[in-house]
C-alpha positions in Angstrom: 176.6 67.6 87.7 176.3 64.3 86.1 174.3 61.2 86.2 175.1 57.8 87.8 175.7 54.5 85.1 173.9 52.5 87.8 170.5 54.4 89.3 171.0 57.3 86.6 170.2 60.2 89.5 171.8 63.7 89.5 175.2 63.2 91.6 178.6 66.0 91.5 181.1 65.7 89.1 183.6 64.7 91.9 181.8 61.9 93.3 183.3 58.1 93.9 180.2 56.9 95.2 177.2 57.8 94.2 175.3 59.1 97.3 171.7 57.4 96.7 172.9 54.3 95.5 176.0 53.5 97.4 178.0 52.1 94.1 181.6 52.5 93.7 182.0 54.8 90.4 185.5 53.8 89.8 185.3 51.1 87.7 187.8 48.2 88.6 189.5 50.9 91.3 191.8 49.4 93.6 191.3 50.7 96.8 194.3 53.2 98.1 196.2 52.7 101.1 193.6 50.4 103.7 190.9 52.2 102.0 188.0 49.6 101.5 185.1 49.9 99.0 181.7 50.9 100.7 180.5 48.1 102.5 183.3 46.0 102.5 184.2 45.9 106.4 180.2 46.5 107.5 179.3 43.7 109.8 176.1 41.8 108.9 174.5 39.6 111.1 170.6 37.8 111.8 171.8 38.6 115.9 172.8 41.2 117.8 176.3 42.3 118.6 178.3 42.4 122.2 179.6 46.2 121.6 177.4 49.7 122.2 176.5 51.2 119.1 173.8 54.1 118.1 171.0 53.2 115.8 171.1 54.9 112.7 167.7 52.9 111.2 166.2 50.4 109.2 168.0 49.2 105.5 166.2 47.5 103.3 166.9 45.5 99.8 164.3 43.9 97.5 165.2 41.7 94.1 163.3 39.2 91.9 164.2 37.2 89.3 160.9 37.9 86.9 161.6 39.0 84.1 161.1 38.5 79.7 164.6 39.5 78.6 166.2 40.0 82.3 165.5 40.6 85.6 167.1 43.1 88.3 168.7 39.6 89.7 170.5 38.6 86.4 172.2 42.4 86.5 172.9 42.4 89.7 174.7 38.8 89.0 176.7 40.4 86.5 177.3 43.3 88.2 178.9 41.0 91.5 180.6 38.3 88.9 183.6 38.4 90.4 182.9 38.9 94.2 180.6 35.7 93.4 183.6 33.8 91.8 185.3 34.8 94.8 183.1 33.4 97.1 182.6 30.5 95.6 186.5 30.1 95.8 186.2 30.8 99.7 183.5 27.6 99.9 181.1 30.6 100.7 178.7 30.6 97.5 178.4 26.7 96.0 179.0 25.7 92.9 176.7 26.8 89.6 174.4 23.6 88.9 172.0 23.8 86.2 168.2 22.9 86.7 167.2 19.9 84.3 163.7 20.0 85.5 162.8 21.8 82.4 163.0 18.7 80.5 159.9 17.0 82.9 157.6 20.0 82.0 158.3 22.1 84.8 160.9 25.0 85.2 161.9 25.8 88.8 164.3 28.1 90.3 167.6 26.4 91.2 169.2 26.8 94.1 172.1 28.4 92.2 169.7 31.7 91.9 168.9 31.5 95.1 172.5 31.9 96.7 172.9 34.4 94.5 169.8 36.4 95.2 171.1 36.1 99.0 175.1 36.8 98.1 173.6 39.9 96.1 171.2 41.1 98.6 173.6 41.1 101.3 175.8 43.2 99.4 173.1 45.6 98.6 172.8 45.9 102.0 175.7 46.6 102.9 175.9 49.4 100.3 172.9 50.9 102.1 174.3 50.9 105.7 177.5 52.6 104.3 175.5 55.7 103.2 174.4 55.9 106.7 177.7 55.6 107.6 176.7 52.4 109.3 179.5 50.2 110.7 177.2 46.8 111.1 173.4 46.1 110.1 172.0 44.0 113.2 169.1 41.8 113.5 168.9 40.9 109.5 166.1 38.6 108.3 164.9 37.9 104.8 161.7 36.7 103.1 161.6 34.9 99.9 157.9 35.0 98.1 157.1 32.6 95.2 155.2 33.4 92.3 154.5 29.9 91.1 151.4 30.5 88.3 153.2 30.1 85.5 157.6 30.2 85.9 158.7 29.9 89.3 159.8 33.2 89.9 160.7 34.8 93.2 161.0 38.1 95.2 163.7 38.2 98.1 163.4 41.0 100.6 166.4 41.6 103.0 166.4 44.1 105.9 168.0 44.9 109.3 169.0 47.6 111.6 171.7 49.8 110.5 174.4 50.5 113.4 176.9 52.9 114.2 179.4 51.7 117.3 180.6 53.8 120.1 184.4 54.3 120.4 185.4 52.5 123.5 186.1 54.3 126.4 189.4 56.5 126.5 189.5 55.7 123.0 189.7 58.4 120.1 186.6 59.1 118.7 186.9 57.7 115.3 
């Protein structure tokens, strides 16, 4: 037995992914042969989807950006760097612009943190609908609370509906 770098629980000596938090434990691993990280190919959507699938239950992420030295958000940033990058590439995660409100008295979260929070979340998601060995997470909502009393700091909650999909008639089961 050893312990996961990233939630530090008791996992096998042979595990890839850490079965309660869903990380990859192959650092920089390329996946082999089609074989996609946890999470990548799970469907995530605020809807409902046009295919039969089982309910396997609810998944649910929480993450703030409060804080002295760091926050769960700023690790988590680190943590998805380059997914980020790469989605800002693909037009899908804006552009970094810093906050200059600072200079007026006030400090507010930019919106930078905020598409973060939501690029991280949905990731984290993810991650939790692939240990139920989820193929989508339907019906997804979020809600953002403020803690304006003395930073503006903020706690995002995501959650949804893990779902598994039925093979198609006369298809294989998968």
């Amino acid at each position: 037995m050893r312990k996961c770098r990233y939630c530090t629980k008791e996992i096998a000596d042979a595990s890839r992914v850490c079965e309660h938090c869903g990380k990859d434990l192959i650092p920089g691993r390329v996946a082999a042969a089609g074989e996609p990280s946890p999470g990548a190919l799970i469907l995530v959507t605020t809807g409902d989807v046009r295919r039969d699938y089982d309910i396997l239950g609810p998944v649910y992420f929480q993450v703030s950006n409060k804080g002295l030295f760091g926050s769960a958000l700023s690790k988590l940033v680190k943590q998805y760097a380059a997914d980020i990058a790469a989605a800002r590439t693909a037009g899908t995660v804006g552009a970094f612009r810093m906050d200059w409100s600072f200079l007026y008295g006030e400090w507010s979260v930019g919106q930078s943190q905020f598409e973060q929070a939501f690029f991280v979340a949905v990731q984290e998601l993810k991650l939790r609908a692939a240990m139920l060995g989820a193929d989508a997470v339907i019906g997804m909502r979020q809600d953002i609370d403020m803690d304006t009393d003395s930073f503006q700091f903020f706690y995002l909650q995501m959650y949804g509906t893990a779902v598994k999909f039925k093979a198609a008639a006369g298809a294989p089961p998968a």
